[in-house]
C-alpha positions in Angstrom: 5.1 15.4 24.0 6.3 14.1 20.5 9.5 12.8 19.6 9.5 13.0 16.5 8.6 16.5 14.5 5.9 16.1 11.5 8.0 15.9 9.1 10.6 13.0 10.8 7.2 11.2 11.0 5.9 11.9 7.2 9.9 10.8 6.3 9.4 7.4 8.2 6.1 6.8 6.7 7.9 7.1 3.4 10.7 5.8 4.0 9.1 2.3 5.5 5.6 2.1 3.5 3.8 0.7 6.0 1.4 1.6 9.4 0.1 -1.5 11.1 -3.0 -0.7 12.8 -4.0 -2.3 15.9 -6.6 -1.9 19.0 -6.0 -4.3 21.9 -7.7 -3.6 26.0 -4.7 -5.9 27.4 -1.3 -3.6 28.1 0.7 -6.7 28.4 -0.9 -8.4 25.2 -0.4 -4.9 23.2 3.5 -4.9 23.8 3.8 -8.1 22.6 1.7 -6.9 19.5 4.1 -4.0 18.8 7.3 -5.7 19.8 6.4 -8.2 17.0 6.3 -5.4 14.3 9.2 -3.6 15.4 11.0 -7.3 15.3 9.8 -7.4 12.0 10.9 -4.2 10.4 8.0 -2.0 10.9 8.9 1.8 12.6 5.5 2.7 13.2 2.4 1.9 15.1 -1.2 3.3 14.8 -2.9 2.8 18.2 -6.2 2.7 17.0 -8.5 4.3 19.9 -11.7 2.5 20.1 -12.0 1.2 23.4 -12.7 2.5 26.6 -9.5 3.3 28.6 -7.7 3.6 25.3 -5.5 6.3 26.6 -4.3 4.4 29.8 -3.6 1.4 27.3 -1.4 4.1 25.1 0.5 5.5 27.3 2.1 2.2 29.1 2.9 1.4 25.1 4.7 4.8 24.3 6.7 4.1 27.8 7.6 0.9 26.9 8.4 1.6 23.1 10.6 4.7 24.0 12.7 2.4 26.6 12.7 -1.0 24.6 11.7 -0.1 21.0 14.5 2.7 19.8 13.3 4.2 17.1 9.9 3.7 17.1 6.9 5.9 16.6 4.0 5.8 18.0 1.0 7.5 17.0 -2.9 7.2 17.3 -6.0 6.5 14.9 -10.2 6.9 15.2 -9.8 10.6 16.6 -12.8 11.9 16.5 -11.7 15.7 18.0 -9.4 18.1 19.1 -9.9 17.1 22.6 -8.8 13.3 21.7 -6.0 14.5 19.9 -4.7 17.1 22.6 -4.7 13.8 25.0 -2.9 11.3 22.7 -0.6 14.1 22.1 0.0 14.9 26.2 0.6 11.0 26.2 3.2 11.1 23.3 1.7 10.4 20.1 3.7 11.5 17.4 0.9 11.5 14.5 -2.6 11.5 14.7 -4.9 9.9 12.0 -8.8 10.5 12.2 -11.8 8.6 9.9 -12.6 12.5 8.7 -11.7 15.8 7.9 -11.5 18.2 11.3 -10.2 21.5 10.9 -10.0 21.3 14.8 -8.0 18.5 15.0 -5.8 20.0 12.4 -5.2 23.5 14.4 -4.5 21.4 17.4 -1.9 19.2 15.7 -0.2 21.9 14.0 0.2 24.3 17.0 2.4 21.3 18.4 4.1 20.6 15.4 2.5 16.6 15.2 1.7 15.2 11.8 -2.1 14.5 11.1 -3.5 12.4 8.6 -7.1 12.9 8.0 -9.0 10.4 6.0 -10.6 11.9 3.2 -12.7 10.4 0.2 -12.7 13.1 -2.4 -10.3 15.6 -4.7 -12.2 18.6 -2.8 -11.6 16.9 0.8 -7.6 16.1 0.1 -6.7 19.8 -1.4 -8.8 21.3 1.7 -6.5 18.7 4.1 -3.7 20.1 2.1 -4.6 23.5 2.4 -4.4 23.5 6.3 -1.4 21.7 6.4 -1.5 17.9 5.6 1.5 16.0 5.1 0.3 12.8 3.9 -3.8 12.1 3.2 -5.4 8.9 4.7 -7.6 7.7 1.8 -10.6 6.3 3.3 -11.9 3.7 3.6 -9.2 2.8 0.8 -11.0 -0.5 -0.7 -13.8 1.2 -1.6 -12.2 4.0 -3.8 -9.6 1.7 -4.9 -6.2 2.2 -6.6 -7.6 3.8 -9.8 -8.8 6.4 -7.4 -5.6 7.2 -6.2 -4.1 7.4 -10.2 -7.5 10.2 -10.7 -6.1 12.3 -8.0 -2.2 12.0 -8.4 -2.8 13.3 -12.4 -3.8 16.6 -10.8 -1.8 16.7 -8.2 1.2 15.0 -8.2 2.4 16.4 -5.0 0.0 14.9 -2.7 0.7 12.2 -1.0 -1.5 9.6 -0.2 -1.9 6.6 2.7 -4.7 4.3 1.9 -6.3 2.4 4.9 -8.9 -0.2 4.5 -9.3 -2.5 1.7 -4.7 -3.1 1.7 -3.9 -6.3 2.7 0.1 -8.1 2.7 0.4 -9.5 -0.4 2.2 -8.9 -3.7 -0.6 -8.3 -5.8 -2.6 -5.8 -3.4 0.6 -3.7 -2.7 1.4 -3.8 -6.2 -1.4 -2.3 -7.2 -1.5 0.4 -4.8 2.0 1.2 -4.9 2.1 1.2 -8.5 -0.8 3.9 -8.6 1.8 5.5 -6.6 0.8 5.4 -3.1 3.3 6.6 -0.6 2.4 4.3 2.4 -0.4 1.9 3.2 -2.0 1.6 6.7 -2.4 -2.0 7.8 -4.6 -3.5 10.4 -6.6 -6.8 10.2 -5.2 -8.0 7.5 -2.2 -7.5 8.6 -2.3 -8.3 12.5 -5.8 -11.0 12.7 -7.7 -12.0 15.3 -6.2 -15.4 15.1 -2.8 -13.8 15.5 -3.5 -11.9 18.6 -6.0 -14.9 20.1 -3.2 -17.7 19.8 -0.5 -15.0 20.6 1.4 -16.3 17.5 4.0 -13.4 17.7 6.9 -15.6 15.4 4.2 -15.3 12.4 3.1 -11.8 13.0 7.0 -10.5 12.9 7.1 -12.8 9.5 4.3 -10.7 8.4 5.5 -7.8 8.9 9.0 -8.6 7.6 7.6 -9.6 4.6 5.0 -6.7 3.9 7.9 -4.4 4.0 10.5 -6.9 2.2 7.8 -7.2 -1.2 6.8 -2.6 -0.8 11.1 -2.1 -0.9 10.8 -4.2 -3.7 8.1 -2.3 -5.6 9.8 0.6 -5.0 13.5 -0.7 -6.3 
């Protein structure tokens, strides 16, 4: 079961600004992954699910985050049906974010009470993910709409908050310009944790990272 209630998750998200993403087979290699955010500042952790075994993979890092990582939230990504969600959920996930809009999903995430984050690509698509019961939108994939896309939708509708994934990358100028269109939290993989990182298991530089995504999105904001 969750933690963490929908809205102590949307508050996090908001309150930090930042998802890193991140898909990795090895157990032992993963925990070294997310103990290298948390080291760095960040509160959450998108287990994207793309891999066979995925679930055995998340559920040895929701163990080890809720006995080493206080505080932390873990939650999946790529769910592709209720079924998926129902088992990331059993295994602890706190939030679930999926490539698409799922009324399924949805209806299985809000009888438990778990945020969901669909990705969405249009005005029509976020007010429907609103209507049953989004917290915050996953605009995706985010660098093909763009921050201008995310000004289009916020005249509207001020309310909705949005989480762009795809296209966001660590430095000042990107997050200024999504931030400044008035973004509520990015989502962060590649860019964020590379392939170099995780081949040369250069954990120092990805906690540096991290620490200073966060550092230049508080300073945005102030």
């Amino acid at each position: 079961m969750a933690q963490f209630s929908r809205l102590e998750v949307a508050q996090v998200m908001k309150d930090t600004g930042m998802v890193p993403l991140f898909f990795n087979s090895d157990i032992e290699l993963s925990k070294k992954v997310l103990k290298a955010c948390y080291d760095g500042g960040a509160r959450l952790m998108e287990f994207t699910a793309r891999g066979d075994f995925a679930h055995e993979v998340f559920g040895a890092l929701v163990k080890y985050a809720t006995k080493e990582l206080p505080g932390m939230v873990m939650g999946v990504g790529s769910v592709t049906d209720a079924g998926a969600a129902s088992l990331y959920m059993a295994l602890g996930a706190n939030f679930i974010v999926t490539p698409v809009l799922r009324e399924d999903i949805a209806i299985a995430c809000n009888r438990r009470k778990v945020l969901w984050s669909p990705g969405c690509g249009s005005l029509t698509e976020i007010a429907k993910a609103e209507e049953l019961g989004c917290e915050i939108v996953k605009l995706f994939p985010g660098g093909i709409y763009g921050p201008n896309f995310v000004k289009g939708v916020k005249g509207p509708q001020p309310w909705t908050s949005i989480m762009p994934t795809g296209g966001v990358s660590p430095t000042e100028e990107n997050l200024k310009g999504w931030f400044d269109a008035g973004v509520t939290c990015v989502g962060m993989g590649s860019q964020l944790i590379s392939k170099e990182i995780v081949a040369n298991q250069d954990f120092d530089t990805l906690t540096k990272k991290v620490a200073s995504a966060l550092s230049i999105i508080k300073n945005l904001r102030s």
